[in-house]
RONUMAR-436187 format. One record per residue (C-alpha): residue number from 1; residue in three letters; x, y, z. Coordinates in Angstrom, 2 decimals. Example, Ala and Ser with C-alpha at 12.3 -4.5 7.8 and 13.67 -1.06 7.14 Angstrom:
residues 2
<site 1,"Ala",<12.30,-4.50,7.80>>
<site 2,"Ser",<13.67,-1.06,7.14>>
This chain:
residues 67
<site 1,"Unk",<-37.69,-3.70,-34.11>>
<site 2,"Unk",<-35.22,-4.69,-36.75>>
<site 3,"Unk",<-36.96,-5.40,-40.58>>
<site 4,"Unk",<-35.46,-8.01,-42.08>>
<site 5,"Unk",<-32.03,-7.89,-43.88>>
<site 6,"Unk",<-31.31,-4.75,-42.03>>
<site 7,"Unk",<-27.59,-5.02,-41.55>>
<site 8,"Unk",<-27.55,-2.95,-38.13>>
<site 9,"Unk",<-27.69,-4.74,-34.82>>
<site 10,"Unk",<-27.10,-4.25,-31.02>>
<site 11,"Unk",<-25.16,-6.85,-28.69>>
<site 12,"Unk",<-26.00,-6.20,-25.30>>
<site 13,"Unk",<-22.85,-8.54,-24.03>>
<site 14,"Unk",<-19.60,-9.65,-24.40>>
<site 15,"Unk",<-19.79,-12.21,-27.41>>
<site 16,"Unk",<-17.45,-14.05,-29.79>>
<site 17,"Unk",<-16.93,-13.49,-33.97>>
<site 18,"Unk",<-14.14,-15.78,-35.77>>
<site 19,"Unk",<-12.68,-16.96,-32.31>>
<site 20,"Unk",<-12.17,-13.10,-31.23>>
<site 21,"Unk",<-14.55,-11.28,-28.21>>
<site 22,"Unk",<-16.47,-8.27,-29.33>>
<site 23,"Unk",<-17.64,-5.86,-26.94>>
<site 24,"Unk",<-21.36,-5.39,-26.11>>
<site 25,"Unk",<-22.46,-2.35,-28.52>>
<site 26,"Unk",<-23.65,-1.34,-32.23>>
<site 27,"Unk",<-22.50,-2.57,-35.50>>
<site 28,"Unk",<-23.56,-3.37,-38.83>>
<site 29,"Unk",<-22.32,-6.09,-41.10>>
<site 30,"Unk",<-21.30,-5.75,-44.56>>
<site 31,"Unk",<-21.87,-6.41,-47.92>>
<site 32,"Unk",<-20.63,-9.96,-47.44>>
<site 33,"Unk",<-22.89,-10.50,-43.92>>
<site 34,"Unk",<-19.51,-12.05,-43.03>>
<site 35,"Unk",<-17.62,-9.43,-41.33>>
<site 36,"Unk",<-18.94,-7.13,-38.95>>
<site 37,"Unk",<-18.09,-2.89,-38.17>>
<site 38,"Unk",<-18.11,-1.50,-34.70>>
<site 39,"Unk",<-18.89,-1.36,-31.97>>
<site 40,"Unk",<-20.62,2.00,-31.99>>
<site 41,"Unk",<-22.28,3.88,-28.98>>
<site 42,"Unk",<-25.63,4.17,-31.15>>
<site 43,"Unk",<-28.17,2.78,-33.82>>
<site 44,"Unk",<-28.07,6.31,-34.75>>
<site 45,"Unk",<-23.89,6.27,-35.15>>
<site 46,"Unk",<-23.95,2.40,-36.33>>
<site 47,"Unk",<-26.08,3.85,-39.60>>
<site 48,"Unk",<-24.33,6.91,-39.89>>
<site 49,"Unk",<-21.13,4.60,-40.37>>
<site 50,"Unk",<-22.93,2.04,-42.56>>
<site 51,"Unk",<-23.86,4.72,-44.82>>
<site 52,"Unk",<-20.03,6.19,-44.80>>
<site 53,"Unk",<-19.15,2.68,-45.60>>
<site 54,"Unk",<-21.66,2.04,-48.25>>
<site 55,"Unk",<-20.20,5.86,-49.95>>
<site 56,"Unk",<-16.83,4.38,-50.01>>
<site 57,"Unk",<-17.66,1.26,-51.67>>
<site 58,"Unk",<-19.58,3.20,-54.24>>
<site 59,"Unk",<-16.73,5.48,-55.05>>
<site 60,"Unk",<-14.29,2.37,-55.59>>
<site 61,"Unk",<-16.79,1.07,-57.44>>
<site 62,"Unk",<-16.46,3.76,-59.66>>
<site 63,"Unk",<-12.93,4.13,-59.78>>
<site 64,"Unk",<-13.04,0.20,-61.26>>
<site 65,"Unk",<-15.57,0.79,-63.41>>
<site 66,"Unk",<-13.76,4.11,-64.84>>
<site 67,"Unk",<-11.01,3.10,-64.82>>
């Protein structure tokens, strides 16, 4: 079961975002909860993005902040 405010979530059909149909599958929304990542074959890949995603973030964040 999903806690809540956990970004990752499963659609198990065909369904619409902004006017555009997503395929059933994993994603994860970001920091904005407005746009969403995927879809990915697993929970297991859909975190393993989110957490890529989440790196990146952090390293622009430090390029601003260093920069």
């Amino acid at each position: 079961m999903r806690e809540p405010g956990d970004p990752v979530f499963r659609m198990k059909t065909m369904w619409l975002m902004h006017g555009h149909p997503r395929p059933p599958g994993w994603y994860f929304w970001d920091e904005t909860w407005g746009n969403e990542h995927g879809p990915f074959e697993t929970e297991q890949l859909s975190r393993k993005k989110l957490a890529e995603y989440v790196e990146h973030l952090e390293g622009k964040l430090g390029e601003v902040n260093n920069g």
